[in-house]
Every structure is written in structure tokens, then in C-alpha cells.
PyMOL Python script that loads the backbone (N, CA, C, O; Angstrom):
from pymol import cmd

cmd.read_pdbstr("""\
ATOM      1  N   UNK A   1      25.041 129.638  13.001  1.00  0.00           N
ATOM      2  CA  UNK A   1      25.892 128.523  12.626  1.00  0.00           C
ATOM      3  C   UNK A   1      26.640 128.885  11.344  1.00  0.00           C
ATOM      4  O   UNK A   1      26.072 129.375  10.368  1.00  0.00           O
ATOM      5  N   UNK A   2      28.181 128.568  11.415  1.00  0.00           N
ATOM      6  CA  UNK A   2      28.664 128.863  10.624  1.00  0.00           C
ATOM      7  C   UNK A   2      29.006 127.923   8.972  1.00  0.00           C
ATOM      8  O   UNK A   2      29.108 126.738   9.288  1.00  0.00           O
ATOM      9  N   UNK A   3      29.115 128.012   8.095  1.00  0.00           N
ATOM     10  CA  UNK A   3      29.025 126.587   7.115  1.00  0.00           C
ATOM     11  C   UNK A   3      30.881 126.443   7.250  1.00  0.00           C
ATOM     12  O   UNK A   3      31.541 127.460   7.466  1.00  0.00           O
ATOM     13  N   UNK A   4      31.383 125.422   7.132  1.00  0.00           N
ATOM     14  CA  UNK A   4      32.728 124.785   7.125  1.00  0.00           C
ATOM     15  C   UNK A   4      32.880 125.348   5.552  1.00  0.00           C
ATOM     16  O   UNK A   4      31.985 125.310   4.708  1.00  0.00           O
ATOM     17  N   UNK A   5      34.377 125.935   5.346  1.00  0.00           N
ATOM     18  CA  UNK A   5      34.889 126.516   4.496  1.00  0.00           C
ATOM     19  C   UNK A   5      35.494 125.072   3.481  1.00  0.00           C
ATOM     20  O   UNK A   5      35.351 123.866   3.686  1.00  0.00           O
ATOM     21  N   UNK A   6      35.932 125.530   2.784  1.00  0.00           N
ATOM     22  CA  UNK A   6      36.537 124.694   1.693  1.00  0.00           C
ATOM     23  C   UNK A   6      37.883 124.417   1.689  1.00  0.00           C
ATOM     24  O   UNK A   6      38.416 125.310   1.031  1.00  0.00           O
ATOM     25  N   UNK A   7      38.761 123.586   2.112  1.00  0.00           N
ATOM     26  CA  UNK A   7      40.056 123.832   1.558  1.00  0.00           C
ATOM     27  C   UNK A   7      40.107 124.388   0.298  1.00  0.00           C
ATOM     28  O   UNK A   7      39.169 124.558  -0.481  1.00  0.00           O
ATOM     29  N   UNK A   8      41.527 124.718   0.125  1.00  0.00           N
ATOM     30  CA  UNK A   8      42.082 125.549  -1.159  1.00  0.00           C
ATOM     31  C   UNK A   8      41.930 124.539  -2.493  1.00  0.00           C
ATOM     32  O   UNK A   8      41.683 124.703  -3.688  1.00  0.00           O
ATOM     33  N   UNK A   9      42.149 123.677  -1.826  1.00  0.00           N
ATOM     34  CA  UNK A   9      42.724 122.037  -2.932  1.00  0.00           C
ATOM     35  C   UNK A   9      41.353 121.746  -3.511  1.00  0.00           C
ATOM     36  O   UNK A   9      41.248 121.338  -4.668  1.00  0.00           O
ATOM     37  N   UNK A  10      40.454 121.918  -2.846  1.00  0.00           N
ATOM     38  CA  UNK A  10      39.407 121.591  -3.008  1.00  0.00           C
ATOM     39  C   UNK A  10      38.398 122.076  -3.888  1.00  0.00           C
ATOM     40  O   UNK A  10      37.398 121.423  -4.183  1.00  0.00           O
ATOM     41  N   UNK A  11      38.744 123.616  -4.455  1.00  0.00           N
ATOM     42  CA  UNK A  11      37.759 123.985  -5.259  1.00  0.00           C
ATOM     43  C   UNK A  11      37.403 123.651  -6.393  1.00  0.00           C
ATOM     44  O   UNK A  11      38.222 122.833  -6.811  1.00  0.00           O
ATOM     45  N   UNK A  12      36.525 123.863  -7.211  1.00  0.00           N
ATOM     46  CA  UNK A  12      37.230 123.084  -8.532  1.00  0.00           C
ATOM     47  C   UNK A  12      37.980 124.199  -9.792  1.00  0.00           C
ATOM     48  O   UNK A  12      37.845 125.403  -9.574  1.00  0.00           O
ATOM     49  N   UNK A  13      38.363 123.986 -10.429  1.00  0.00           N
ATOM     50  CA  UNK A  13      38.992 124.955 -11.685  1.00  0.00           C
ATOM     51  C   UNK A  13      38.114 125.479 -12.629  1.00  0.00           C
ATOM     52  O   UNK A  13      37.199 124.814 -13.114  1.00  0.00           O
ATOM     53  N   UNK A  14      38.374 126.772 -12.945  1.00  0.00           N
ATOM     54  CA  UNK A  14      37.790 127.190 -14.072  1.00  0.00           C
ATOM     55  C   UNK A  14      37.717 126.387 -15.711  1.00  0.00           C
ATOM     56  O   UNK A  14      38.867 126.014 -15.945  1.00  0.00           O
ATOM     57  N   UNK A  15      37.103 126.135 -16.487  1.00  0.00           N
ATOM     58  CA  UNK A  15      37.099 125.336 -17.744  1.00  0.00           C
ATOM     59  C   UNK A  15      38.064 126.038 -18.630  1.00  0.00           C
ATOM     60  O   UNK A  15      37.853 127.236 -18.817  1.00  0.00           O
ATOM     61  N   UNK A  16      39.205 125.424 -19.271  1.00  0.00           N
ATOM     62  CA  UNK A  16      39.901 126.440 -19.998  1.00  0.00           C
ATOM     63  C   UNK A  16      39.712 125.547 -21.333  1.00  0.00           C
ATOM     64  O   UNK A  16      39.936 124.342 -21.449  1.00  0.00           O
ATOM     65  N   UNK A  17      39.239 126.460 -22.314  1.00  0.00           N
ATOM     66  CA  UNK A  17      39.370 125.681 -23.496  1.00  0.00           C
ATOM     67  C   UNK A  17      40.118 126.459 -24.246  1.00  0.00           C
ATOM     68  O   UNK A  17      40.244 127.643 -23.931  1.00  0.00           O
ATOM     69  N   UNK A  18      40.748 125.940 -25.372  1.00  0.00           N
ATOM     70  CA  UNK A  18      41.385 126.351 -26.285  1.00  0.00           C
ATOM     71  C   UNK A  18      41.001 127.679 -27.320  1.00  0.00           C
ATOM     72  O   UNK A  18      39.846 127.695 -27.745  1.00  0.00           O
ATOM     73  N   UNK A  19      41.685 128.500 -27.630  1.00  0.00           N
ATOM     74  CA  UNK A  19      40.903 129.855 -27.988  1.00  0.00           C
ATOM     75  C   UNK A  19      40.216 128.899 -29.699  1.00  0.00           C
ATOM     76  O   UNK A  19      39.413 129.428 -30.468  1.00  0.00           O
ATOM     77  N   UNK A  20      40.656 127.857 -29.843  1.00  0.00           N
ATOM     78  CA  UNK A  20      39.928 127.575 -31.981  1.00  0.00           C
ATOM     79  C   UNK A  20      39.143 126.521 -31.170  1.00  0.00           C
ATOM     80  O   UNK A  20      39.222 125.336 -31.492  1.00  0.00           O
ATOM     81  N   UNK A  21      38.358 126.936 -30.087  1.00  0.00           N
ATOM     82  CA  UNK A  21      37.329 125.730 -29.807  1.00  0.00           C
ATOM     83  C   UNK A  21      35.601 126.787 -30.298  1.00  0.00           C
ATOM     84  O   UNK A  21      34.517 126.407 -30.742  1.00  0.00           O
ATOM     85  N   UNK A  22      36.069 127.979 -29.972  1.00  0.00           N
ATOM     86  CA  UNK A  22      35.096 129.025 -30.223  1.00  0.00           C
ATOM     87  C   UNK A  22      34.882 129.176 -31.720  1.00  0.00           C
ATOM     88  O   UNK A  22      33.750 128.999 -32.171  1.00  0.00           O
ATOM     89  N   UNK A  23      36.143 129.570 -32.714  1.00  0.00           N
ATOM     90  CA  UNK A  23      36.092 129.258 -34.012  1.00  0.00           C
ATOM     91  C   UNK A  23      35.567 127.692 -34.547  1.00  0.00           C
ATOM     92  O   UNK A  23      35.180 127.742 -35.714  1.00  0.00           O
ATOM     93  N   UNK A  24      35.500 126.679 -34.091  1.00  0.00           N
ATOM     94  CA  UNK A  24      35.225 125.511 -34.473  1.00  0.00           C
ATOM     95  C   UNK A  24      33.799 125.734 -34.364  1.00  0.00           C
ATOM     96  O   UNK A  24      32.973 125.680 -35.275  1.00  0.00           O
ATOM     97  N   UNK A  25      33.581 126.030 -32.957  1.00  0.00           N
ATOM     98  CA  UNK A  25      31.645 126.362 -32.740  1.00  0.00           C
ATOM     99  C   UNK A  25      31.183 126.770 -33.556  1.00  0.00           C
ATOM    100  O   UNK A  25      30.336 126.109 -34.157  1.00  0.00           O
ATOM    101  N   UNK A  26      31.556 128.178 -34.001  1.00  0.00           N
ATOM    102  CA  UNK A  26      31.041 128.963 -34.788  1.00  0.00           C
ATOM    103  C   UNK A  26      30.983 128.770 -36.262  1.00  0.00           C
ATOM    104  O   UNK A  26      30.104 129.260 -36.971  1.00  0.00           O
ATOM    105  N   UNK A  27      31.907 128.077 -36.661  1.00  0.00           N
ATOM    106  CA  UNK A  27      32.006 127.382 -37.943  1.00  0.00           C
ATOM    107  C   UNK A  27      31.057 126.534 -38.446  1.00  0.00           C
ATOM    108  O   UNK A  27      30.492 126.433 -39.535  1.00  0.00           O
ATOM    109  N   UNK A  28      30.990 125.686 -36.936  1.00  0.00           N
ATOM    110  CA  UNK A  28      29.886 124.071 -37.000  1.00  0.00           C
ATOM    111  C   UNK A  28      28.385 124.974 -36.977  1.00  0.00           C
ATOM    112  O   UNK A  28      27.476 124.742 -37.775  1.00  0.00           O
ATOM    113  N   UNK A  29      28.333 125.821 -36.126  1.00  0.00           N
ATOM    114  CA  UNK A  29      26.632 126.679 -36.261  1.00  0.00           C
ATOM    115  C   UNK A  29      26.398 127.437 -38.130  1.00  0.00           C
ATOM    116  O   UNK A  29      25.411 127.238 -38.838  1.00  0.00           O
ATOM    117  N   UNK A  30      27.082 127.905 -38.337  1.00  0.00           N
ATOM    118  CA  UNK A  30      27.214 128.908 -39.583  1.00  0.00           C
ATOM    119  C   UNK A  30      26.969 127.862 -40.549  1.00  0.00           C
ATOM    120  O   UNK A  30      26.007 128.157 -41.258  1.00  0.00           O
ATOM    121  N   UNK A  31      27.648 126.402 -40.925  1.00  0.00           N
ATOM    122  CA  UNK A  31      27.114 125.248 -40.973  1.00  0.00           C
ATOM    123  C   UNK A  31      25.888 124.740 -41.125  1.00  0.00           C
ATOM    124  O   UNK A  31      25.191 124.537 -42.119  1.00  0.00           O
ATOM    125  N   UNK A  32      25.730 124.560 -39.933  1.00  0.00           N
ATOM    126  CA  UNK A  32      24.218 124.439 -39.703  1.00  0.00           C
ATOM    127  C   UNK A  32      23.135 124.705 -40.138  1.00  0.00           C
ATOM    128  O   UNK A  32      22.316 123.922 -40.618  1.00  0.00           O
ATOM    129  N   UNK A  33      23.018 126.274 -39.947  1.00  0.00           N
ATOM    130  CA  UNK A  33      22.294 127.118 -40.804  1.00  0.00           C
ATOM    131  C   UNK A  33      22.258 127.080 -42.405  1.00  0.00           C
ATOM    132  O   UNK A  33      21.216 127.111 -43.060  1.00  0.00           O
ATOM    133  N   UNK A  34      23.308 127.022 -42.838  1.00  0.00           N
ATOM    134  CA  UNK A  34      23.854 127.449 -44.254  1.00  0.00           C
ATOM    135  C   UNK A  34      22.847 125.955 -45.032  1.00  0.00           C
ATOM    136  O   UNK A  34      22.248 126.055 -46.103  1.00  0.00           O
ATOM    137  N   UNK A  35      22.884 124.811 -44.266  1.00  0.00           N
ATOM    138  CA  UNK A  35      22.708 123.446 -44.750  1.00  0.00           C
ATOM    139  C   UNK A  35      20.576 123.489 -44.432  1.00  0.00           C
ATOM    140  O   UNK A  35      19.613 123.055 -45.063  1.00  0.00           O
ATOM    141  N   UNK A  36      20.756 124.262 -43.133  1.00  0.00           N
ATOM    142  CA  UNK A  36      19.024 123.998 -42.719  1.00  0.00           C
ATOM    143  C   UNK A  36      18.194 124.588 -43.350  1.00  0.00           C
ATOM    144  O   UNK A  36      17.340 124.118 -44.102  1.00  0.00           O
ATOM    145  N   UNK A  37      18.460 125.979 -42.999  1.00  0.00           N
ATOM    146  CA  UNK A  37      17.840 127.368 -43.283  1.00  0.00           C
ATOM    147  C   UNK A  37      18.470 128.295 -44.637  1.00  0.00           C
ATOM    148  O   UNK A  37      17.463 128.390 -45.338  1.00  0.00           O
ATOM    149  N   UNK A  38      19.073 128.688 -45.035  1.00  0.00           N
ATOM    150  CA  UNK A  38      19.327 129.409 -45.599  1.00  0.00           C
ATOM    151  C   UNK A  38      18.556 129.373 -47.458  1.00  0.00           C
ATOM    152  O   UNK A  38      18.831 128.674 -48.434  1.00  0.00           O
ATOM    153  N   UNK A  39      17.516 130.510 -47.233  1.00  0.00           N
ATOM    154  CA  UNK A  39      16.758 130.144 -48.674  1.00  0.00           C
ATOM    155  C   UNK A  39      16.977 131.450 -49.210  1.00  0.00           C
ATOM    156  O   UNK A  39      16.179 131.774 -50.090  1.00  0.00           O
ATOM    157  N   UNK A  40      18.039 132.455 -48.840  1.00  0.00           N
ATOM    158  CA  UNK A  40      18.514 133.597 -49.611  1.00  0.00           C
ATOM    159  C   UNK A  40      18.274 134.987 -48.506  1.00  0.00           C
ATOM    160  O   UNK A  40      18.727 136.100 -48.773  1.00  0.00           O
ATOM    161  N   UNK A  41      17.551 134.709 -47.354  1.00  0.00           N
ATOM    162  CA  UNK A  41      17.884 135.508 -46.515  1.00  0.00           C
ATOM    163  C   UNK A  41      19.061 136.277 -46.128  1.00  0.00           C
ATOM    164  O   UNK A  41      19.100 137.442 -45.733  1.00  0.00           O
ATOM    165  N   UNK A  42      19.930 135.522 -46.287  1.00  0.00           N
ATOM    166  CA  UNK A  42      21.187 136.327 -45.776  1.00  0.00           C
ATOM    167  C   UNK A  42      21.905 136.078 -47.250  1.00  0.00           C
ATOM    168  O   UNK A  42      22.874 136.809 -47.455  1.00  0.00           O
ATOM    169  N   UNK A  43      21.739 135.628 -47.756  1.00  0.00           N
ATOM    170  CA  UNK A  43      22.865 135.250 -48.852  1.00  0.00           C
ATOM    171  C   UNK A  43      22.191 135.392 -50.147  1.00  0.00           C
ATOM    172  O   UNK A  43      22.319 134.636 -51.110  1.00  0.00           O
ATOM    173  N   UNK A  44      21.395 136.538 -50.060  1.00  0.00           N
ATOM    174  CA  UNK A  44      20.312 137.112 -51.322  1.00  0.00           C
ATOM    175  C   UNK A  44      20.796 137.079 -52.717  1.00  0.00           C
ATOM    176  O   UNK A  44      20.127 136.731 -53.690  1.00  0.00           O
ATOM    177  N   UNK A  45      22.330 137.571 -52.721  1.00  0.00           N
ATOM    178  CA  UNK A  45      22.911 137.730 -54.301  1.00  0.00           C
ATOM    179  C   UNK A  45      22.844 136.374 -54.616  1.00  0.00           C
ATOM    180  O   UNK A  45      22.354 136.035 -55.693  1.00  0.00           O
ATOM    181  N   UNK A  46      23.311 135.473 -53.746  1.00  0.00           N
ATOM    182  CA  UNK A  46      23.224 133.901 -54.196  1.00  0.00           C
ATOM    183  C   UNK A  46      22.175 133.192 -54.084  1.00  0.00           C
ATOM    184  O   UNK A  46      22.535 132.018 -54.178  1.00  0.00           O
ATOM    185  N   UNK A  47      21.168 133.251 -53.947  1.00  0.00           N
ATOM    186  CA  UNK A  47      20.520 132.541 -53.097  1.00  0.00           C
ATOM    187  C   UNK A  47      19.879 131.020 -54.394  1.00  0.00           C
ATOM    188  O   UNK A  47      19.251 130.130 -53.821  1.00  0.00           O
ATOM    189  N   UNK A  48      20.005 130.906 -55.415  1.00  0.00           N
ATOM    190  CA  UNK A  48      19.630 130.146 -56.077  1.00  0.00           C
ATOM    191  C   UNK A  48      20.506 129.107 -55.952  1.00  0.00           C
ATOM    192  O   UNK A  48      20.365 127.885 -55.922  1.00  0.00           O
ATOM    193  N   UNK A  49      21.834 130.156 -55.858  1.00  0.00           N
ATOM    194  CA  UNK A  49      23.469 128.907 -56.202  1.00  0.00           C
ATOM    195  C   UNK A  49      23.201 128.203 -54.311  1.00  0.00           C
ATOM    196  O   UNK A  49      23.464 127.049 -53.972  1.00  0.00           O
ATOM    197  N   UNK A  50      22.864 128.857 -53.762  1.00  0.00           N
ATOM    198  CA  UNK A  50      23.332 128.276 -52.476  1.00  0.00           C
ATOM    199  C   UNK A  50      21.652 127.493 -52.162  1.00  0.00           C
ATOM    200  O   UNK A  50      21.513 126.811 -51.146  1.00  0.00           O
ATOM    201  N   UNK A  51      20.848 127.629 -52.831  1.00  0.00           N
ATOM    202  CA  UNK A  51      19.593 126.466 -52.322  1.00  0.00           C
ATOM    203  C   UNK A  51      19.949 125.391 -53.237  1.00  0.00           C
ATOM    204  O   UNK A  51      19.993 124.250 -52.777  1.00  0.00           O
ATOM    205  N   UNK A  52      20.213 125.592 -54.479  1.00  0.00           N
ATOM    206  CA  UNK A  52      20.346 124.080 -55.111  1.00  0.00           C
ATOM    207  C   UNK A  52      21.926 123.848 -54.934  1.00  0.00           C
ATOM    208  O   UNK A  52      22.229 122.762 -55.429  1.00  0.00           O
ATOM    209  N   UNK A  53      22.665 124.299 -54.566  1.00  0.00           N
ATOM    210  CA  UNK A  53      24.209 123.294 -53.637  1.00  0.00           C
ATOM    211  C   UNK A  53      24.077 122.912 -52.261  1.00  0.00           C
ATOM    212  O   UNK A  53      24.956 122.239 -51.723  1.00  0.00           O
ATOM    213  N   UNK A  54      23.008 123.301 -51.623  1.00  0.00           N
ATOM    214  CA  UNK A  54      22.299 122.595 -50.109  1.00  0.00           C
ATOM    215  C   UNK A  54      21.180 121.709 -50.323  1.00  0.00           C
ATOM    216  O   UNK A  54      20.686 121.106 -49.371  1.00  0.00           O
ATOM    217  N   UNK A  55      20.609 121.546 -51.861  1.00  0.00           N
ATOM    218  CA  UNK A  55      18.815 120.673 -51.790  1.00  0.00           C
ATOM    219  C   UNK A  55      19.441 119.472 -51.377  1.00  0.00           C
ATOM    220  O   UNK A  55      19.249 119.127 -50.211  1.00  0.00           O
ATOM    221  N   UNK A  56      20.329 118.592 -52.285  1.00  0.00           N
ATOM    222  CA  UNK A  56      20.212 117.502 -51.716  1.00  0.00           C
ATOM    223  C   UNK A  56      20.694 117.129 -50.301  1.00  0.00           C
ATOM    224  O   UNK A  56      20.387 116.042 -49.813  1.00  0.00           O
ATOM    225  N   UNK A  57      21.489 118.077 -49.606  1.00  0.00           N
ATOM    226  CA  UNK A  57      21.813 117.820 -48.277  1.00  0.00           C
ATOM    227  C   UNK A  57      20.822 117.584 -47.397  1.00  0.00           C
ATOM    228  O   UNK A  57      20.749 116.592 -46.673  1.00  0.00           O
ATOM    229  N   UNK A  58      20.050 118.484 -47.447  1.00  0.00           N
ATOM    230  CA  UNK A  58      18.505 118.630 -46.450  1.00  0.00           C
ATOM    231  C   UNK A  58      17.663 117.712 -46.942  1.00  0.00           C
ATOM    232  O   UNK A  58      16.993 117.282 -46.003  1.00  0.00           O
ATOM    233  N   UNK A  59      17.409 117.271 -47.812  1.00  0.00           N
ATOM    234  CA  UNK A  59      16.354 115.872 -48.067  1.00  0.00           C
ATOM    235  C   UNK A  59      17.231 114.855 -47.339  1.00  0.00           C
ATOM    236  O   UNK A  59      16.631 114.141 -46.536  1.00  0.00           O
ATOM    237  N   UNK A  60      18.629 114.648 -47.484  1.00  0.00           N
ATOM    238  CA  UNK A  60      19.082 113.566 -46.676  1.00  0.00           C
ATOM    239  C   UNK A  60      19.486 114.055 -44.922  1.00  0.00           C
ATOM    240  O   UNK A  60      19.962 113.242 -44.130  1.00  0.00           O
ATOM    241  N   UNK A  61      19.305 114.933 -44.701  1.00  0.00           N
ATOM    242  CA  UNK A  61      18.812 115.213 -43.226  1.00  0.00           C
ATOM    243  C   UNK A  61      17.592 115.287 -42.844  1.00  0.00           C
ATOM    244  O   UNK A  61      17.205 115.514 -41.698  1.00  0.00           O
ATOM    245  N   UNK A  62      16.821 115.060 -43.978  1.00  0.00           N
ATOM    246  CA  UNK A  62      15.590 115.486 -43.670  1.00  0.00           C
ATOM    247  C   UNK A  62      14.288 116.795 -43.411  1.00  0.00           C
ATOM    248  O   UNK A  62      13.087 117.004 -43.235  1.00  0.00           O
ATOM    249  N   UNK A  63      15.829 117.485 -43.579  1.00  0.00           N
ATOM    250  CA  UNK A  63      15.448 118.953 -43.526  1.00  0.00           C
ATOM    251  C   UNK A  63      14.514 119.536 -44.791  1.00  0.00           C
ATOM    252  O   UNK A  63      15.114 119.873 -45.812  1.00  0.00           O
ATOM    253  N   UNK A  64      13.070 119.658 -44.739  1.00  0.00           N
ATOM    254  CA  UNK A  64      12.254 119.989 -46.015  1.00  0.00           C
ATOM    255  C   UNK A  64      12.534 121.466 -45.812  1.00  0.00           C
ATOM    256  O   UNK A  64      12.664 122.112 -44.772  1.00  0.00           O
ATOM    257  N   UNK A  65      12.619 121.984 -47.646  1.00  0.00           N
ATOM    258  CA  UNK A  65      13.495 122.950 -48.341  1.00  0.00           C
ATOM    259  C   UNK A  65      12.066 123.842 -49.475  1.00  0.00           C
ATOM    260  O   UNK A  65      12.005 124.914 -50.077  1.00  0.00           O
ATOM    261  N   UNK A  66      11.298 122.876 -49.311  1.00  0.00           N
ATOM    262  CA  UNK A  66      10.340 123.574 -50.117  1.00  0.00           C
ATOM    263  C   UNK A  66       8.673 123.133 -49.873  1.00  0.00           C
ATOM    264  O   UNK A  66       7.786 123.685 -50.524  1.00  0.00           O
TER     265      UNK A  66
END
""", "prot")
cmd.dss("prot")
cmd.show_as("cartoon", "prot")
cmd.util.cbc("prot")
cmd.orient("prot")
């Protein structure tokens, strides 16, 4: 038995998003991190300036920092 084909009309379309939808992602994750995680792992030369310009963010997300 054969399965009934699809019209043409019928398939659906590939998702096209905009090429600064990938830059936006990546921005909003890097973000993320920078605000959750980041206690000098990656950002070692700074890492004092960048935990106390993120402490109070993460107590008001909730995110514990120490």
C-alpha cells in the first residue's frame, strides 16, 4: 500500500528568521551568564569589578553569589 503524496501547496515552509535574531540570542545568553555565573572564570583580570557590578542583580533574581 502506497501512502497518498502531498500536494505541493501543502508542505509547510522552512522557518526563516532574520540573520540579528542569532546575534540577539547570543547577546541575551552571554547576559545571562555574565548576571548568573560569572565569579572570574572567564573574566579573571576583572573579576572583582564584574562580581560587585552583578551582586546586586543576582540577589534580586535570586541568584546566590556567595
Amino acid at each position: 500500500m502506497t501512502s497518498p503524496s502531498l500536494p505541493v501547496d501543502a508542505r509547510p515552509e522552512a522557518l526563516r528568521l532574520p540573520w540579528w535574531a542569532a546575534l540577539v540570542t547570543l547577546a541575551a545568553l552571554l547576559t545571562v551568564y555574565a548576571v548568573s555565573q560569572e565569579n572570574g572564570a572567564l573574566l579573571s583580570s576583572a573579576a572583582g569589578t564584574v562580581h560587585e557590578f552583578f551582586h546586586n542583580g543576582r540577589h534580586a533574581l535570586g541568584v546566590p553569589c556567595h
